[in-house]
C-alpha positions as CSV (number, residue, x, y, z in Angstrom):
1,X,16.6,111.0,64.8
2,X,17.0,107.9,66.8
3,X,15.8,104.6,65.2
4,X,15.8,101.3,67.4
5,X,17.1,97.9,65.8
6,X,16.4,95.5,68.5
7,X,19.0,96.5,71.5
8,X,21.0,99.0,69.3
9,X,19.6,102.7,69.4
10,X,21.5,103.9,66.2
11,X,21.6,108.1,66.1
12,X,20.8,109.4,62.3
13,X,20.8,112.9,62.6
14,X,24.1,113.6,61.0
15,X,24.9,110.4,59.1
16,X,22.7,108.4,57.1
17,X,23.3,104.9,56.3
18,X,23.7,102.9,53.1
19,X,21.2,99.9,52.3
20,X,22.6,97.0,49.9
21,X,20.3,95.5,48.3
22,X,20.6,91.7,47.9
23,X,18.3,90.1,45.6
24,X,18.3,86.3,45.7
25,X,15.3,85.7,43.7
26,X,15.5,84.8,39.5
27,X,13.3,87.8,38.4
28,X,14.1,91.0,40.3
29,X,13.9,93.6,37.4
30,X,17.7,94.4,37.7
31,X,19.9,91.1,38.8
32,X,17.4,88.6,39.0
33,X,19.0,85.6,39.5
34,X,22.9,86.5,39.5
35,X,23.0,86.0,43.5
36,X,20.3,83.3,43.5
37,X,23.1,80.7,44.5
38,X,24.0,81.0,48.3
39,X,27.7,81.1,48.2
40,X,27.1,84.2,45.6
41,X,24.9,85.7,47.5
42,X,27.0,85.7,50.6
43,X,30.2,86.5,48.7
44,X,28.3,89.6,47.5
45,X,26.9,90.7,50.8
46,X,30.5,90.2,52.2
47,X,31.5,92.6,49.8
48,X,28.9,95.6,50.3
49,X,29.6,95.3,53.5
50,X,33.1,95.9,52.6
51,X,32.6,98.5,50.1
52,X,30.3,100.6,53.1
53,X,27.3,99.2,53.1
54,X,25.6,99.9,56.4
55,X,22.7,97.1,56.0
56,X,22.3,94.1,53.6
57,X,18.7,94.3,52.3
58,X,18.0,90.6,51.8
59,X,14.3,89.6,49.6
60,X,13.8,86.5,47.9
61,X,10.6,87.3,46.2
62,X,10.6,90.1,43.1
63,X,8.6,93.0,43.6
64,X,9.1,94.3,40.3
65,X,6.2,95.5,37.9
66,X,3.7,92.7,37.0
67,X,6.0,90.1,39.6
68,X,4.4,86.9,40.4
69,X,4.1,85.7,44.4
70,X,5.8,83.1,45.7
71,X,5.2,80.5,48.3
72,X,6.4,81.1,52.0
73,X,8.4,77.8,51.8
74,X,10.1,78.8,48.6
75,X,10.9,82.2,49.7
76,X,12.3,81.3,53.1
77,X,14.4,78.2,51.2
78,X,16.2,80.9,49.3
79,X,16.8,83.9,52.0
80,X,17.0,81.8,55.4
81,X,20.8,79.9,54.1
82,X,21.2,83.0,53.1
83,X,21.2,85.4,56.5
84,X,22.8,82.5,58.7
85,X,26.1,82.3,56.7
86,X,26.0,86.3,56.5
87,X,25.6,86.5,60.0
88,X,28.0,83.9,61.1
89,X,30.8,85.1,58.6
90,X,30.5,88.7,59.3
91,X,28.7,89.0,63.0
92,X,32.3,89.0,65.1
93,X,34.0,91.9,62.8
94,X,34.0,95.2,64.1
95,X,34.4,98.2,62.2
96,X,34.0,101.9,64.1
97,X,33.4,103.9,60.8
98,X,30.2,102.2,60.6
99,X,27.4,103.1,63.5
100,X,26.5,99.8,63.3
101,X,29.1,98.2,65.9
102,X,29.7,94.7,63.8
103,X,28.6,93.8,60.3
104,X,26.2,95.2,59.2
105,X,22.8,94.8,60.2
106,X,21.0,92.7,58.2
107,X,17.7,93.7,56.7
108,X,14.5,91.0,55.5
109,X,12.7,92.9,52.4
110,X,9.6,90.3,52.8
111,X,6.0,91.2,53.1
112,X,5.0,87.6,54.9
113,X,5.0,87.3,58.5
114,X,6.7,84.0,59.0
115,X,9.3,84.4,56.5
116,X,10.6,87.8,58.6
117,X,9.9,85.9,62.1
118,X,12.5,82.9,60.9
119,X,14.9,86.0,59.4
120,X,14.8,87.6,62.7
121,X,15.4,84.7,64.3
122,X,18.5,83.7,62.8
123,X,20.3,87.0,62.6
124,X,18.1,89.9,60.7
125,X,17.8,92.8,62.8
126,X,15.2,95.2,60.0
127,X,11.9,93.8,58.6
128,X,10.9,96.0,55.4
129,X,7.6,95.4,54.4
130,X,6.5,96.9,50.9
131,X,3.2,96.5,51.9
132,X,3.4,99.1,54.9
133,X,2.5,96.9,58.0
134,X,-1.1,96.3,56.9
135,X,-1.0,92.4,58.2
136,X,-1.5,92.8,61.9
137,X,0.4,89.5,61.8
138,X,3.3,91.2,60.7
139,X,2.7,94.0,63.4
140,X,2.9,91.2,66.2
141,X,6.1,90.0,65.1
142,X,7.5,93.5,64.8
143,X,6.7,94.1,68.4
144,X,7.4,90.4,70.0
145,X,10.9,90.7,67.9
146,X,12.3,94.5,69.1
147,X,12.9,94.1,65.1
148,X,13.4,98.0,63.1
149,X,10.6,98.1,60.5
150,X,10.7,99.9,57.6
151,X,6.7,100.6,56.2
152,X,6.3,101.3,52.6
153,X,3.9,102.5,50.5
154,X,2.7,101.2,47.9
155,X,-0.6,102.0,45.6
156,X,-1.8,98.5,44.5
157,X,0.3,95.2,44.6
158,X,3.5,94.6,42.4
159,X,1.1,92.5,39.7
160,X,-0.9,95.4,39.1
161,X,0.6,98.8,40.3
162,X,2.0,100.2,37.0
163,X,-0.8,100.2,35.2
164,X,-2.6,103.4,35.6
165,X,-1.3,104.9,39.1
166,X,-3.9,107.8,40.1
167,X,-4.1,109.9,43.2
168,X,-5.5,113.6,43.6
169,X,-2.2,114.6,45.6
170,X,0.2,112.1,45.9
171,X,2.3,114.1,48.7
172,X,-0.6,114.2,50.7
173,X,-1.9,111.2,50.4
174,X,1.4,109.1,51.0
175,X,2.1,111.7,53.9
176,X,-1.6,110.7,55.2
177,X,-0.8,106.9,54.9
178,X,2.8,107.3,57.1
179,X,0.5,108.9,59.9
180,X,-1.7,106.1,59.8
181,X,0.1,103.5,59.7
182,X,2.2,105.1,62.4
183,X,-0.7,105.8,64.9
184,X,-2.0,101.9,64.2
185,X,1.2,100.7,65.0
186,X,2.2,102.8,68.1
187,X,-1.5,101.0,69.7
188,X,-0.6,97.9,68.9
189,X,2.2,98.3,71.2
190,X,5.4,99.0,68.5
191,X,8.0,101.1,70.1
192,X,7.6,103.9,67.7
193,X,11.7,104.3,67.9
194,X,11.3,101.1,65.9
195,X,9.7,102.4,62.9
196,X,10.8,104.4,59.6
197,X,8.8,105.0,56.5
198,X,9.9,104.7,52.4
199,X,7.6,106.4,49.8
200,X,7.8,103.5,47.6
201,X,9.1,105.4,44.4
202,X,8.2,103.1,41.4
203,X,5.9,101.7,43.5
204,X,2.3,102.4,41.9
205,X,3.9,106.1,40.9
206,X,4.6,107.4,38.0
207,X,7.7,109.3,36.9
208,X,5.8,113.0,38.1
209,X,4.9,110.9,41.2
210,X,8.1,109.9,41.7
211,X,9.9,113.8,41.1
212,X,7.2,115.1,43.3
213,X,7.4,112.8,46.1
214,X,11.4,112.9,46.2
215,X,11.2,117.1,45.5
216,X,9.4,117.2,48.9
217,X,10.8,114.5,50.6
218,X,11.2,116.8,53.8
219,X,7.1,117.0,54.0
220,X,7.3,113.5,54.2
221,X,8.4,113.0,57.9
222,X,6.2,111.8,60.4
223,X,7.0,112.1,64.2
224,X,10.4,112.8,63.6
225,X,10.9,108.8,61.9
226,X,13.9,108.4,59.6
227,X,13.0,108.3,56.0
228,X,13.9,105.3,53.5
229,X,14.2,105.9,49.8
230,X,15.0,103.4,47.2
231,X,15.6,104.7,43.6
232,X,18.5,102.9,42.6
233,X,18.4,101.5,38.6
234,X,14.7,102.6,38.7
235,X,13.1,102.9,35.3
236,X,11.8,106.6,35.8
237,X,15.6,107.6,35.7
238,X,16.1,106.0,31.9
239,X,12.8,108.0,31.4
240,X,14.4,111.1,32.8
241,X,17.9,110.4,31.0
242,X,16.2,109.0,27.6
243,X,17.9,105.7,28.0
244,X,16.8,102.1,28.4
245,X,20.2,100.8,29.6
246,X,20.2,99.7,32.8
247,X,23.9,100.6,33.5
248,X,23.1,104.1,32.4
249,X,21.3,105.0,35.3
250,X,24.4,104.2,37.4
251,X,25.6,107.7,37.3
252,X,21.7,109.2,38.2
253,X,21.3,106.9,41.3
254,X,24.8,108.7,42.7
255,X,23.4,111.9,42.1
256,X,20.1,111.1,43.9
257,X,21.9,110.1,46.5
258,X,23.2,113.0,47.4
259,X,20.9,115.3,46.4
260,X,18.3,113.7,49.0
261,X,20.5,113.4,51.9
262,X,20.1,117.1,51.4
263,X,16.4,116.6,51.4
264,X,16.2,114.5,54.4
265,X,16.5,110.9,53.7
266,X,18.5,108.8,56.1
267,X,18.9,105.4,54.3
268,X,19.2,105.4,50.8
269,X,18.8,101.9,49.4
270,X,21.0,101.2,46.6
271,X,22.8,98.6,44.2
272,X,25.9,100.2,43.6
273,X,27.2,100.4,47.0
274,X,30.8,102.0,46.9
275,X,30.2,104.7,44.5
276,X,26.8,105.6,46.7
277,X,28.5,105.4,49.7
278,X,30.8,107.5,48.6
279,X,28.5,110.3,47.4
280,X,26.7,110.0,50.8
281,X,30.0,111.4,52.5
282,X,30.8,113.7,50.6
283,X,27.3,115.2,50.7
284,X,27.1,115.2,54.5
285,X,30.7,116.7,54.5
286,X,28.9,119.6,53.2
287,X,26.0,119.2,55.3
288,X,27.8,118.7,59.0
289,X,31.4,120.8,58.5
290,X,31.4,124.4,59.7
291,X,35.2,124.2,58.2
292,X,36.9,121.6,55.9
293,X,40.0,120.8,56.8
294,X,42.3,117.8,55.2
């Protein structure tokens, strides 16, 4: 399970990694605009990073439910200050828990071509693309950049994807989308080491779509590409839980993230980091120990 960020060939087969998310926009549907300032921004990436976060997920443009776009020059004023302190202030400090060799790797969450070309070029090493590499302009920069890419699906756009989510069989249909997008890719010229896939729960799927996707996660795979799943703070879980409080669904991202390590994912994408990161250990404890010994 071997995915390629640019010169680093990082091995996932027995331990998954941890993806902060940083959010500097002002209407992500969870912590829109507490890290919208830089120097909060980069005080909080320092800190998943030191709480085990294995990537910093950086997007400045909401893709919550019923989100409106923004400009290429507003969203590349709020993430670019953004990855060049990160990288300078954590890019010399090494840390061999972590299989990234330095800080860790930092991640664009755009959908726009030039916004992840000037991220890569000042430091990102991931481009994640909610909208699953269907702008051959992002392919190109993909491949000219060595960059890891992280395709998403995703049934509509954020404005409109809630509202009435249909498919005759989600698994197979998502599944079907992963191979496309894969074999498009791969002839363009993408290394396919480069690539990893994320079901996109929330994202034009409804809580059934959601349960059935991450029940079969496994299924998922294609070509033997590492798996990305984001559930963290998700509104299906205060469906599931019968809450609407955002910190109540705290304790059902943890146990998510566990349970699908179990299931195959190999970076879960989370909020909380420490608590997460935590579970994720434990989990693979159990899933890579013959004998525990302490």
């Amino acid at each position: 399970m071997i995915w390629r960020i640019q010169n680093h060939r990082l091995d996932l087969a027995d331990r998954a990694l941890i993806m902060g998310v940083l959010n500097v926009t002002v209407d992500s549907f969870s912590d829109g605009g507490k890290f919208a300032d830089v120097e909060c921004a980069v005080e909080h990436g320092l800190a998943m990073a030191r709480d085990g976060a294995d990537i910093i997920d950086l997007g400045g443009e909401s893709t919550r439910p019923g989100a409106e776009p923004v400009s290429e020059e507003e969203e590349m004023r709020r993430v670019l200050p953004v990855v060049e302190r990160l990288k300078a202030e954590g890019g010399g400090r090494k840390d061999e828990s972590r299989v990234f060799p330095t800080f860790p790797i930092l991640s664009i969450d755009t959908s726009k071509p030039t916004v992840a070309e000037a991220a890569i070029s000042r430091g990102a090493g991931i481009i994640n693309d909610v909208t699953g590499l269907r702008d051959d302009a992002m392919l190109d920069v993909a491949r000219r950049t060595g960059a890891g890419v992280i395709a998403m699906h995703m049934q509509g756009t954020p404005r409109d994807m809630q509202r009435a989510p249909q498919y005759d069989d989600v698994l197979r249909e998502v599944r079907a989308f992963f191979e496309k997008t894969f074999q498009r890719a791969v002839a363009a010229g993408l290394d396919p080491e480069c690539l990893a896939f994320d079901p996109g729960i929330g994202f034009g799927k409804t809580t059934a779509h959601n349960l059935a996707l991450l029940k079969n996660l496994a299924a998922l795979r294609v070509a033997a590409r590492p798996l990305v799943v984001g559930v963290s703070r998700k509104s299906f879980l205060g469906k599931i839980i019968g809450s609407e409080k955002m910190e109540d669904r705290a304790a059902a991202t943890v146990a998510l993230t566990a349970l699908l390590r179990e299931r195959g994912a190999n970076v879960l994408r989370v909020h909380d980091v420490k608590p997460n990161a935590d579970a994720l250990r434990v989990a693979e404890s159990l899933l890579t120990s013959s004998c525990l010994s302490f």
